[in-house]
C-alpha positions as CSV (number, residue, x, y, z in Angstrom):
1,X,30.7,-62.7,-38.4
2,X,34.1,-61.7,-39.5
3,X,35.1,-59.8,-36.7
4,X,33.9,-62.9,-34.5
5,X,36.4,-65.2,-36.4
6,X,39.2,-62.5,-36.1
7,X,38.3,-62.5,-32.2
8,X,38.4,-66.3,-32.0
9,X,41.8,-66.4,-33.6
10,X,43.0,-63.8,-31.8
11,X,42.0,-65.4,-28.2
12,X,43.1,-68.9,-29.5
13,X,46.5,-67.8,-30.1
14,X,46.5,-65.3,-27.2
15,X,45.8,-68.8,-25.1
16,X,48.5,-70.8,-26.9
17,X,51.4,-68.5,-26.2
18,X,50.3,-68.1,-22.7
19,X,50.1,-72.1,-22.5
20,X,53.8,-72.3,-24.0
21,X,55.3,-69.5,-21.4
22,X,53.3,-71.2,-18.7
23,X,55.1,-74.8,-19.9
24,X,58.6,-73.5,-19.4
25,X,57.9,-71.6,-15.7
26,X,58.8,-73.6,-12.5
27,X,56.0,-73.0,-10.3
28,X,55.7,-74.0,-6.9
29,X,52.9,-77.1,-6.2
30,X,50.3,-73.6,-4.9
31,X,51.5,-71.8,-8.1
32,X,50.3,-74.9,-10.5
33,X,47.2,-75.2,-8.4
34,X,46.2,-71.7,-8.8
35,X,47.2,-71.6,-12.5
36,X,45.0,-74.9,-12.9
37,X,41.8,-73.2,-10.8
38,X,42.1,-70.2,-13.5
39,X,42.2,-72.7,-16.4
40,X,39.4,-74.6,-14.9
41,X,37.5,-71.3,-14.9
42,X,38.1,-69.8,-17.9
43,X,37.1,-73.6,-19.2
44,X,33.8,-73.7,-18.1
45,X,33.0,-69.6,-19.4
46,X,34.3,-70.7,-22.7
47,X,32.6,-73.8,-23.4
48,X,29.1,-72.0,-23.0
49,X,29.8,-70.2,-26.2
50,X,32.3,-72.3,-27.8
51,X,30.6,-75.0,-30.3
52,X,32.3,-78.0,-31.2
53,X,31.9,-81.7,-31.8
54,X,34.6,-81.8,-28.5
55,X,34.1,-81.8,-24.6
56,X,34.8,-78.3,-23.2
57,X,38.3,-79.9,-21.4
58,X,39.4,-80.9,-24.7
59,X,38.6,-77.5,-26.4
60,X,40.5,-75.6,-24.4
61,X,43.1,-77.5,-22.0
62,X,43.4,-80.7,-24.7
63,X,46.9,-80.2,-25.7
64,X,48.2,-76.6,-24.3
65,X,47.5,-77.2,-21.2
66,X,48.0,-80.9,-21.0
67,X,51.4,-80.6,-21.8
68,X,51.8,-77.2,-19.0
69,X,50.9,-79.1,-16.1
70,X,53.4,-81.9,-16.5
């Protein structure tokens, strides 16, 4: 159980700093569409083993990647 909460903070953090590097990138409109396709993806793995009281957009877009796309 440990090493499952070490892995969780470890991939939440991993996915915050990518978020923040991704936020200060100019991408061109394909670039953003592509990086939102991955997102999308990686949105629907992750909410079939993430449990929370929260939507699966909220989990892992909510405020990271929110706040990278505009």
């Amino acid at each position: 159980m440990v090493e499952e909460v070490d892995l969780t903070g470890s991939l939440n953090e991993s996915l915050h700093q990518i978020a923040r590097r991704v936020q200060r990138e100019d991408l061109s409109e394909a670039g953003r569409d592509l990086l939102e396709g991955a997102a999308r993806r990686l949105d629907d793995k992750l909410a079939g083993i993430l449990t929370s009281g929260t939507d699966s957009t909220e989990r892992v877009s909510g405020r990271d990647r929110g706040s990278a796309g505009g």
